[in-house]
LUMMIMAR-753790 format. One record per atom (N, C-alpha, C): residue in one letter; z negated, x negated, y. Coordinates in steps of 0.2 Angstrom, whole numbers. Each point is the difference from the previous one (the first is absolute). Example, Ala and Ser with C-alpha at 12.3 -4.5 7.8 and 13.67 -1.06 7.14 Angstrom:
! LUMMIMAR-753790
A:-39:-66:-28
A:0:4:6
A:0:-4:6
S:4:2:5
S:-1:-4:6
S:-3:4:5
END
This chain:
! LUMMIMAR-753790
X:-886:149:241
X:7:1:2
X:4:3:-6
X:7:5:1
X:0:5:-4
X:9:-3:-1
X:1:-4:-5
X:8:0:0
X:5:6:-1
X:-4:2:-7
X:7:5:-2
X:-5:5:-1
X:2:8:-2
X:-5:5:-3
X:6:3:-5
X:-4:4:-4
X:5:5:-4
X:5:6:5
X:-2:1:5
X:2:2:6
X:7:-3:3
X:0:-7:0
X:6:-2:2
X:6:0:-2
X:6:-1:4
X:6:1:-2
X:0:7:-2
X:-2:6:3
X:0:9:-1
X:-1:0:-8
X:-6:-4:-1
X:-4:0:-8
X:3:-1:-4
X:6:-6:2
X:3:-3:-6
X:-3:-7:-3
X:-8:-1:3
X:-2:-7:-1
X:-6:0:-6
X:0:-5:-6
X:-4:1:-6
X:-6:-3:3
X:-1:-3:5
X:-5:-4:1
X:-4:0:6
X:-5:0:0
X:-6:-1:7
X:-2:-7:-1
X:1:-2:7
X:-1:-10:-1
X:-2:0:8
X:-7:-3:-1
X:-5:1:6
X:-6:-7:-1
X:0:-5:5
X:-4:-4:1
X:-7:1:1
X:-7:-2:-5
X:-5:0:1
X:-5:-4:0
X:-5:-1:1
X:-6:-4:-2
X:2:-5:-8
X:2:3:-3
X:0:-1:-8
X:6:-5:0
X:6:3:5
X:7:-5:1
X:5:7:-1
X:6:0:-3
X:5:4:1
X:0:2:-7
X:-2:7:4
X:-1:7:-7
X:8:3:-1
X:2:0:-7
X:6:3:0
X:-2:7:-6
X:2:6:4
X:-3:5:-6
X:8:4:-3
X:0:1:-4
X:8:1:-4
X:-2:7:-1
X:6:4:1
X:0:9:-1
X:0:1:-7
X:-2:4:-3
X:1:1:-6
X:5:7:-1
X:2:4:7
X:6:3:-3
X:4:1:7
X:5:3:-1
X:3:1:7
X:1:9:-1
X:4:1:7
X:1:7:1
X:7:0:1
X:0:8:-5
X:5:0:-3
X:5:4:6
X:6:0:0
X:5:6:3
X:2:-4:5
X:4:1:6
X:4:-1:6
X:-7:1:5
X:-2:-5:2
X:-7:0:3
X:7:0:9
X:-2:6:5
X:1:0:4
X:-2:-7:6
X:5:-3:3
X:0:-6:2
X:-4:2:9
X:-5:-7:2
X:0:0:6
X:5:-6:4
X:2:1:7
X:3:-4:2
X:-5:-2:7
X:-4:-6:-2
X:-4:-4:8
X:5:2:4
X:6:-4:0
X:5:-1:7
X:-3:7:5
X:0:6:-3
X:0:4:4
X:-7:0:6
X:-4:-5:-2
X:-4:-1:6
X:2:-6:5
X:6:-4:-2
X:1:-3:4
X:4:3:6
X:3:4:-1
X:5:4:3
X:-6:8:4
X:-6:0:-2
X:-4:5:2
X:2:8:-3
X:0:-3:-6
X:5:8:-4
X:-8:3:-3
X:-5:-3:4
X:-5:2:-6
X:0:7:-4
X:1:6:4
X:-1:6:-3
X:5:2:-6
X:5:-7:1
X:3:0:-6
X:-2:-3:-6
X:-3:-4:1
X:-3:-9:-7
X:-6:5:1
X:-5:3:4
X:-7:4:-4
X:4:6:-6
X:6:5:3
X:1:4:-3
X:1:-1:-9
X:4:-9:0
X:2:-1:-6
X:-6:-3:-5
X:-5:-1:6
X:-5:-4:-5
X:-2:7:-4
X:-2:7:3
X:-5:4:1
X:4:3:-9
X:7:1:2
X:4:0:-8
X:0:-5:-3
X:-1:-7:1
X:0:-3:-5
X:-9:2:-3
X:-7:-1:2
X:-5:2:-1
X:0:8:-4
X:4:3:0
X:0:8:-3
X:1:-2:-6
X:8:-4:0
X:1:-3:-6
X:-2:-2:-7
X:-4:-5:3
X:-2:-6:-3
X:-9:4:-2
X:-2:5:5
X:-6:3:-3
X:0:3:-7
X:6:1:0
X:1:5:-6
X:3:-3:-6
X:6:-5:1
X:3:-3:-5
X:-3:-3:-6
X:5:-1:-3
X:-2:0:-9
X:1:-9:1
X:-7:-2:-4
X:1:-7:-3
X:2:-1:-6
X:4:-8:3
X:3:-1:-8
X:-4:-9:-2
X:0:-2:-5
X:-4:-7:-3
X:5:-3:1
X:-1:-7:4
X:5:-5:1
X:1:-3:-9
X:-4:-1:-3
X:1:-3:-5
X:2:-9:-2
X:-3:-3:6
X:2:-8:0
X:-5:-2:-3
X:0:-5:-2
X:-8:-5:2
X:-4:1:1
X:-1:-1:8
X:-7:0:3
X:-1:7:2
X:1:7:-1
X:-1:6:3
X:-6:0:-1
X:-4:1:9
X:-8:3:0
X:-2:-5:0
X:2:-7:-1
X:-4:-8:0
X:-2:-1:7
X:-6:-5:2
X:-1:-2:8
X:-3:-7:-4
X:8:-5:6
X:-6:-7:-1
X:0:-2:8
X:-3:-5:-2
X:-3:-3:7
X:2:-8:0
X:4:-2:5
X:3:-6:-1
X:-5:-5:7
X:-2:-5:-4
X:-4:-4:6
X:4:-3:9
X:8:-1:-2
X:1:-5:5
X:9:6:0
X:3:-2:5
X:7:0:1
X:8:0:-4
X:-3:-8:-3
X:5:-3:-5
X:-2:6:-7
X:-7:1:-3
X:-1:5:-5
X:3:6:2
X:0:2:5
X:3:8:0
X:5:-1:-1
X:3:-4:4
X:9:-3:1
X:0:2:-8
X:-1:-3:-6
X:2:-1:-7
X:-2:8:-2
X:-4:3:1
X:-3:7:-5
X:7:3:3
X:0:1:10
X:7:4:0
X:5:0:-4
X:1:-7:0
X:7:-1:-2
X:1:3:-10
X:-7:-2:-3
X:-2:2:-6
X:2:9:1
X:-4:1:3
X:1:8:2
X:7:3:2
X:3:-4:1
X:7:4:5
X:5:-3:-8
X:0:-4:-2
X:4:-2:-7
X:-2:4:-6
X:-4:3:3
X:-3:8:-6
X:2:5:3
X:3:2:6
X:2:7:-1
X:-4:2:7
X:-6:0:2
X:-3:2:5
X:2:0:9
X:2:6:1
X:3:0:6
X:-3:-2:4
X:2:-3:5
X:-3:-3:6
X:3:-3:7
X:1:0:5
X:3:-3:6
X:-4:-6:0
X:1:-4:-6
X:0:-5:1
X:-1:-6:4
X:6:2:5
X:1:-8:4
X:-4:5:8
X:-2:4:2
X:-4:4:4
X:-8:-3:-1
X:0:1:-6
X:-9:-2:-3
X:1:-9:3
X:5:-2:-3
X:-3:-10:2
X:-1:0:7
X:5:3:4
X:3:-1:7
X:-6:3:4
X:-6:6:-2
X:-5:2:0
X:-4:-5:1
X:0:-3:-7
X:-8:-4:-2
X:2:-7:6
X:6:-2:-1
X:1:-7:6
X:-1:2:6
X:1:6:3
X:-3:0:7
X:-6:2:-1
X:-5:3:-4
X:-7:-2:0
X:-2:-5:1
X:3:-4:-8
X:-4:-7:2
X:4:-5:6
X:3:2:4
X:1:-3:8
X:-1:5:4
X:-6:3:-4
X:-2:5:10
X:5:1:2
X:6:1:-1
X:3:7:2
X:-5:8:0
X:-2:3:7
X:-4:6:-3
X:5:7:2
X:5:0:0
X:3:4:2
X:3:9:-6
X:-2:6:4
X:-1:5:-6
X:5:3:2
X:2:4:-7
X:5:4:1
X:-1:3:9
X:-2:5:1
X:-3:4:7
X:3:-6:5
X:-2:-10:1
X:3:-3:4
X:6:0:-1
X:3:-2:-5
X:6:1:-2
X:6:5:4
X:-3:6:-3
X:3:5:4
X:2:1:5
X:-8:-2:5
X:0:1:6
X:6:-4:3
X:0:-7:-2
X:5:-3:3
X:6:-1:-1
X:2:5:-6
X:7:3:-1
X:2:5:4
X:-4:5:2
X:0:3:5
X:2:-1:7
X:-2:-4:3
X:2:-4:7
X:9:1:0
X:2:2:5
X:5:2:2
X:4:5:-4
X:-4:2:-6
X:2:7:-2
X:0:7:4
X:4:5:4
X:-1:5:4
X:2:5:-3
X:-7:5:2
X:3:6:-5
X:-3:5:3
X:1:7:-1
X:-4:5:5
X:-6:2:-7
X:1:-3:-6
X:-5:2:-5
X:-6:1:2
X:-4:4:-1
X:-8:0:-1
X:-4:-2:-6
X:-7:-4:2
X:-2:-5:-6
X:-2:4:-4
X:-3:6:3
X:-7:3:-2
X:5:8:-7
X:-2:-3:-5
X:2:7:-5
X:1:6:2
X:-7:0:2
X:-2:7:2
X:0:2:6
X:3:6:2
X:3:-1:7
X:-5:6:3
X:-4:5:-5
X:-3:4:5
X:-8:-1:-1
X:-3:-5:-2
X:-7:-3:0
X:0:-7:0
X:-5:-1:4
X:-1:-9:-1
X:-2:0:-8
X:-3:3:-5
X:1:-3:-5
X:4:1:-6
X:0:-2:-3
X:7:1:-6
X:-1:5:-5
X:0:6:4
X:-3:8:-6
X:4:0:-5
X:-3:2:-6
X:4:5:-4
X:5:3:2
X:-1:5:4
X:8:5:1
X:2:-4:2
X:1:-5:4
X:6:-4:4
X:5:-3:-6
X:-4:-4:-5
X:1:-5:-5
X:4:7:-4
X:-1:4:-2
X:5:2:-4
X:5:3:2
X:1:3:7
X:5:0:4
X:6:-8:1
X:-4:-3:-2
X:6:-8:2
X:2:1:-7
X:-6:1:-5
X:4:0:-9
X:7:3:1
X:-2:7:4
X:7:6:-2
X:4:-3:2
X:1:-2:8
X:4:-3:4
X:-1:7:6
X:-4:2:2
X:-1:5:4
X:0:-3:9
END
């Protein structure tokens, strides 16, 4: 199970923190990316804007393919520890978050606590039932003139075409 990635919060997160065999791995970024990182908004799938939220991820991904790294410079940049139980990770976060590394902190406990209560519910559920009594004429599907999601479709939603 996958708490946070460097991914999250539109790659404003230092941290990948994922439960395994070993206990709870936390891997620290050793740099971030630099510049005005073009932002995604999920809501828009709740609302069924999808060809909207694909179009911004597809610019955030152009983005970020290219962008220039810069070295966080804390502590632990590029460290991975492995914390055996709950209460150990609780203390490295908190170690980690009073150094400077960004994180959606109280999203990652509220994570791991419905883990460990079998809670199994995924974003995708989430959604779906945010959805429910949402009414819209939106279409799900990106790509409106193939069942799959081509290249020319995709750079047509970049332009706004």
């Amino acid at each position: 199970m996958t708490y946070c990635r460097f991914s999250s919060e539109n790659f404003g997160c230092d941290l990948l923190i994922y439960k395994s065999e070993e206990g709870y791995v936390i891997e620290v970024a050793k740099d971030r990316i630099a510049g005005d990182i073009p932002q995604t908004n999920m809501s828009l799938l709740v609302y069924r804007k999808d060809k909207e939220y694909f179009a911004q991820v597809m610019r955030q991904a152009e983005f970020i393919e290219t962008a220039k790294r810069i070295p966080i410079n804390l502590p632990f940049d590029g460290q991975k520890f492995i914390e055996p139980d709950y209460e150990a990770l609780g203390k490295r976060l908190l170690l980690l978050e009073a150094s400077g590394y960004r994180c959606n902190y109280r999203n990652v406990f509220s994570g791991i606590r419905n883990d460990e209560e079998g809670v199994k519910e995924t974003l995708g559920d989430k959604i779906e039932s945010l959805r429910k009594g949402v009414k819209t004429d939106v279409e799900d599907d990106p790509c409106e003139n193939c069942e799959d999601d081509c290249d020319e479709c995709k750079r047509k939603l970049l332009k706004g075409v």
